[in-house]
C-alpha positions as a printed NumPy array, in Angstrom:
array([[ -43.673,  170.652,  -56.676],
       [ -45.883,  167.319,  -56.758],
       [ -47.371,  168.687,  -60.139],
       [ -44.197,  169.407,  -61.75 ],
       [ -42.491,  165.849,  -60.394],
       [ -45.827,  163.966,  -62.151],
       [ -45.053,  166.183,  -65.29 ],
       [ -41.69 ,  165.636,  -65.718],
       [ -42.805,  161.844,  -65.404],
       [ -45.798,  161.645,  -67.344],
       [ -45.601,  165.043,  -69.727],
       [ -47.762,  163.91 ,  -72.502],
       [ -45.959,  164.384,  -75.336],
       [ -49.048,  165.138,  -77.544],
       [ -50.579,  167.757,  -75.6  ],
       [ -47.618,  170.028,  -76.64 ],
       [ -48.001,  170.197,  -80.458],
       [ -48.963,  173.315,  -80.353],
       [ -46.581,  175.113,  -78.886],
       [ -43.503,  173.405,  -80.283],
       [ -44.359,  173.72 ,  -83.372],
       [ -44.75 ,  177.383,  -83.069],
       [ -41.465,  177.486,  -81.689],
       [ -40.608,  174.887,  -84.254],
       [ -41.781,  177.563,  -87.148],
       [ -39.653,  180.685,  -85.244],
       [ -36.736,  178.955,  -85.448],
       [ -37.066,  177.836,  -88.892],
       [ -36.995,  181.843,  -89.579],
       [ -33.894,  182.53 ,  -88.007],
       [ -32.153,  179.442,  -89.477],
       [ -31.975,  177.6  ,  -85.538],
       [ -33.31 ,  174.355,  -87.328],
       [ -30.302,  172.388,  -85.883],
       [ -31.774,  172.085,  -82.609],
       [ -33.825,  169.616,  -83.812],
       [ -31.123,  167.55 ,  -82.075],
       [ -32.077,  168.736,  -78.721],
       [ -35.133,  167.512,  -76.591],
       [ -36.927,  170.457,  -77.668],
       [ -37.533,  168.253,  -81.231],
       [ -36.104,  165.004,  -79.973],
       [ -39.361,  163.837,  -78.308],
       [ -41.733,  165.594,  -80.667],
       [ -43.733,  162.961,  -82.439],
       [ -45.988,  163.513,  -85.488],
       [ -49.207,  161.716,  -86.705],
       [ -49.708,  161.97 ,  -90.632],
       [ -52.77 ,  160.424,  -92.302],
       [ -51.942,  159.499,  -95.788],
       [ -54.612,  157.563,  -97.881],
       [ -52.711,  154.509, -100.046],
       [ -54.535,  153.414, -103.099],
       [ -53.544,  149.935, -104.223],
       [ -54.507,  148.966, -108.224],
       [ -56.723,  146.111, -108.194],
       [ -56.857,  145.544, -104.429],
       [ -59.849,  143.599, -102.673],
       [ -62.644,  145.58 , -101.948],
       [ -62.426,  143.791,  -98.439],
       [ -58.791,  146.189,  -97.586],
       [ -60.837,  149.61 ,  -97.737],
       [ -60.784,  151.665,  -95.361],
       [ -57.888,  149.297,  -93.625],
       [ -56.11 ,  151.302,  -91.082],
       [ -51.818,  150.979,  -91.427],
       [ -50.167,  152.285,  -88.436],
       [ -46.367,  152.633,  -89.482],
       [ -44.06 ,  153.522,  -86.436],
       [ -40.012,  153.759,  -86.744],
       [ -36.796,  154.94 ,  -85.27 ],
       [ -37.685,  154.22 ,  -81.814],
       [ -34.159,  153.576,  -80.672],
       [ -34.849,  152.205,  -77.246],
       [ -31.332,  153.62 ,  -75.321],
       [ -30.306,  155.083,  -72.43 ],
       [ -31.422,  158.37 ,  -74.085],
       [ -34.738,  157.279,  -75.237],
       [ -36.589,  156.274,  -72.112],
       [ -39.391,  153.592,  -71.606],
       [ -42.208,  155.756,  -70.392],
       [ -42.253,  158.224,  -73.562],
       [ -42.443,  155.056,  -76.083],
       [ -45.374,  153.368,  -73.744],
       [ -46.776,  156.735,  -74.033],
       [ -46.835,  157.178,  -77.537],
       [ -47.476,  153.532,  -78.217],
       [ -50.874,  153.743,  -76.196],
       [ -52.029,  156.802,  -78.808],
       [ -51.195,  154.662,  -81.436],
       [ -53.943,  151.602,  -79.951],
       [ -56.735,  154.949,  -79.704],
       [ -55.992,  155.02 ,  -83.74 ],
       [ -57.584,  151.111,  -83.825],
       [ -55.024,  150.051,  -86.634],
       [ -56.046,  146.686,  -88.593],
       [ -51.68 ,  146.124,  -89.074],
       [ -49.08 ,  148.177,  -87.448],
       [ -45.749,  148.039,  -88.543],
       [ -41.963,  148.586,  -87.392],
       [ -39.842,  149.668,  -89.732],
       [ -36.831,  149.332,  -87.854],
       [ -34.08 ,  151.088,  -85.902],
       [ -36.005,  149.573,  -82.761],
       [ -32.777,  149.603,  -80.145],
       [ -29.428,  151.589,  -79.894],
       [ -28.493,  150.512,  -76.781],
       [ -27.042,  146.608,  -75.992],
       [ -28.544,  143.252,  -76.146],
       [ -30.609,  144.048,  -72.658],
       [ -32.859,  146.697,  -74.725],
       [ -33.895,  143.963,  -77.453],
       [ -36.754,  141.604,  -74.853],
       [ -37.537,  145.088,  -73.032],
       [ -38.782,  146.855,  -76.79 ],
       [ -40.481,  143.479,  -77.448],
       [ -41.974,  143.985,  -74.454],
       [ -42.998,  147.663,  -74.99 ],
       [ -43.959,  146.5  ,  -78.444],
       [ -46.108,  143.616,  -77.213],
       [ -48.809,  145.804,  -75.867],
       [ -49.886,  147.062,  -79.613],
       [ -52.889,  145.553,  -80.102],
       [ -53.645,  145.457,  -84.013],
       [ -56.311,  142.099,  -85.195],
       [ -54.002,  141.674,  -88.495],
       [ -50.595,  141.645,  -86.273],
       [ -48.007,  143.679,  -85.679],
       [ -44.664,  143.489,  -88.33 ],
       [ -41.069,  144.504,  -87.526],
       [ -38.107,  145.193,  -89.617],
       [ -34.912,  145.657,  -88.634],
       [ -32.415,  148.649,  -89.341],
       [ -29.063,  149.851,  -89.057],
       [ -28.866,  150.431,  -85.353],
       [ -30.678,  147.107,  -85.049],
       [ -26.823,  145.678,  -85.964],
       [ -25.444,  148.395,  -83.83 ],
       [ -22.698,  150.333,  -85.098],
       [ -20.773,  147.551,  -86.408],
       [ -21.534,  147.73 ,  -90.001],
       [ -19.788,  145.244,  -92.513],
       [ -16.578,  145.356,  -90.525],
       [ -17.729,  143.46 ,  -87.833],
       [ -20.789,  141.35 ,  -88.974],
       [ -20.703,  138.812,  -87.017],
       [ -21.217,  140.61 ,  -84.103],
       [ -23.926,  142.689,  -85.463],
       [ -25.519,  139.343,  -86.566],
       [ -25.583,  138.358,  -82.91 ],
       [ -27.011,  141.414,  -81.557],
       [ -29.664,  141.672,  -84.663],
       [ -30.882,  137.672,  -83.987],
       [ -30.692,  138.65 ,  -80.012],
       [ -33.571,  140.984,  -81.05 ],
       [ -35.338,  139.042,  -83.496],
       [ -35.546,  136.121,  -81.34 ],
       [ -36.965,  138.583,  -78.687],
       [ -39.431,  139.942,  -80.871],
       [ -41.033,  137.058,  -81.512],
       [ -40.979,  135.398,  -78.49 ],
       [ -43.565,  138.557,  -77.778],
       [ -45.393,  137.215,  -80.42 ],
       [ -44.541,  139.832,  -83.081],
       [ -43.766,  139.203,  -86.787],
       [ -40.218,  139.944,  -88.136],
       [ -39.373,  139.727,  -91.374],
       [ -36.021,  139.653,  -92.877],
       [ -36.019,  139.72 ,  -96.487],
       [ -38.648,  137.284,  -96.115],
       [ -42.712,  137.556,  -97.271],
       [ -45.983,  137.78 ,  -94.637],
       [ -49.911,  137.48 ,  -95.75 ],
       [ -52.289,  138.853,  -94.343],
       [ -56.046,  138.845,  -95.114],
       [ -58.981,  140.902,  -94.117],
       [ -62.289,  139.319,  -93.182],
       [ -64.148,  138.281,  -96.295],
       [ -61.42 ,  139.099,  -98.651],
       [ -60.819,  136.654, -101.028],
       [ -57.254,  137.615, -101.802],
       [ -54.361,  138.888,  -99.095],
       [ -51.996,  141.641,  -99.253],
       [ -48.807,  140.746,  -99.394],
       [ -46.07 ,  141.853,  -97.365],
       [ -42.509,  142.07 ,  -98.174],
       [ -39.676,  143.21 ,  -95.736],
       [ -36.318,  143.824,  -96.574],
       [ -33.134,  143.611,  -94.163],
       [ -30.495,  146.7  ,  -93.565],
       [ -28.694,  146.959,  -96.527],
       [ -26.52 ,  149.624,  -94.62 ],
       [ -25.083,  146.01 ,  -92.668],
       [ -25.247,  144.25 ,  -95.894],
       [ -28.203,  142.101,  -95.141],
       [ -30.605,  143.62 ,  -97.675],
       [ -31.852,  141.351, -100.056],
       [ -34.56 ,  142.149, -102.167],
       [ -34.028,  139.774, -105.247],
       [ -34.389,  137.051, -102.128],
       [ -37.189,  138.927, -100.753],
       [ -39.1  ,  139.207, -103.919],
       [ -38.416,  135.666, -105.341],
       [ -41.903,  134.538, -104.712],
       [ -43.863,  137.55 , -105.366],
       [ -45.984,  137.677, -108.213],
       [ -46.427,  140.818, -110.753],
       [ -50.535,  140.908, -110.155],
       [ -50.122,  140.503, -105.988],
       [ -50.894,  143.673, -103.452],
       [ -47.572,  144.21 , -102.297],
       [ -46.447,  146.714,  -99.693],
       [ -42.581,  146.846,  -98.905],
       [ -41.042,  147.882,  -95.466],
       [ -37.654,  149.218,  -96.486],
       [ -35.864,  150.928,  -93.307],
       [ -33.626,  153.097,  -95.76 ],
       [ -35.281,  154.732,  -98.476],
       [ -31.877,  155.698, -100.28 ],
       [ -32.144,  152.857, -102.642],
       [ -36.173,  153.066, -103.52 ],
       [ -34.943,  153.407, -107.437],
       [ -32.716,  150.551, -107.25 ],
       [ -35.661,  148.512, -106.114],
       [ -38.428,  149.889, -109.117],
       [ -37.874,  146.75 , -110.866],
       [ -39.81 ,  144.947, -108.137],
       [ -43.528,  144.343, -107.758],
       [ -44.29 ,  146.455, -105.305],
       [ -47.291,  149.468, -105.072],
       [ -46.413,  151.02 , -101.456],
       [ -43.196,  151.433,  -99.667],
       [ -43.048,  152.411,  -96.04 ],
       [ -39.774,  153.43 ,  -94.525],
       [ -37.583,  155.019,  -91.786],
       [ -34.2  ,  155.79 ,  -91.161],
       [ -34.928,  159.689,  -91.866],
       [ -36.648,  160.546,  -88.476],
       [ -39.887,  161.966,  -90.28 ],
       [ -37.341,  164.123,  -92.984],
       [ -38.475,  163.06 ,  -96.419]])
């Protein structure tokens, strides 16, 4: 009984890979995908590996290590000890830069200093970035903006009182050591809340800069071609791209 009582408290998520994605793959044959919305897939996390070639970029940035994370949705529903969990694997990686891409809360304004405080314990030498997303407003959408702004400063204020980045249609530098240029980092606002700004968010950009985008909804990628930027990293989709 003591074993099962430590599992159910500690279960480590990433032990289990194995098996749920052979059941995963089984139910994907008898068309059962939809219970993707039960814990089976609900707390089943992925790591991908992806290389990202910039043109041009500063010898200096290879073999820089971005760790994205998104969608945590700190909530009743998503509990504290499976994101410390996870969020310790992602430290073994070593990343130079994590970032956030948002949909950090989906519970009320007590979740937004506890996530920065989750979030604080990332330890990455070139910082750690958040974005905000639609849950970040709550539900509240354009209807009710103001009191989605409230909730969504509530968290930024929060963040960075944990000494994290956030950036709201707003630019961040960063620079490796002995590079003699930075990458550039833009992030965009929820455009689902109608806070997206990217013609803000891109005034000062230039057309030769490294730029990576954090976008938390990737539905409007096209609409955003005409700006300078070589990488986009996004959420919103749960991993379904």
């Amino acid at each position: 009984m003591t074993d099962i009582l430590e599992y159910l408290k500690y279960p480590q998520w990433r032990r289990q890979q194995r098996w749920r994605k052979a059941i995963w793959a089984t139910m994907s044959r008898m068309g059962l995908t939809g219970v993707h919305a039960l814990p089976l897939h609900r707390r089943w996390v992925e790591i991908h590996r992806r290389p990202m070639p910039f043109a041009k970029v500063d010898p200096a940035y290879h073999g820089m290590k971005i760790a994205q994370i998104s969608d945590l949705h700190f909530s009743p529903v998503v509990w504290r000890r499976y994101l410390v969990q996870y969020l310790q694997w992602i430290n073994e990686l070593n990343p130079d830069l994590v970032v956030v891409t948002g949909d950090l809360i989906t519970g009320g304004y007590r979740y937004a200093p506890r996530i920065a405080s989750i979030l604080s314990h990332l330890k990455a030498p070139l910082g750690v970035i958040c974005t905000l997303g639609n849950h970040d407003y709550s539900m509240y959408g354009k209807k009710f903006s103001q009191e989605g702004d409230r909730r969504a400063d509530h968290l930024e204020k929060s963040l960075k009182a944990h000494g994290l980045i956030v950036l709201r249609n707003q630019v961040h530098q960063v620079k490796a050591k002995g590079a003699k240029t930075p990458l550039t980092i833009v992030g965009l606002d929820d455009p689902w809340s109608g806070h997206g700004d990217p013609k803000h968010a891109f005034a000062r950009v230039a057309a030769d800069q490294t730029v990576l985008c954090l976008n938390h909804n990737p539905a409007d990628c096209l609409d955003l071609m005409q700006y300078p930027w070589q990488w986009m990293l996004s959420g919103h989709t749960h991993g379904r791209q």
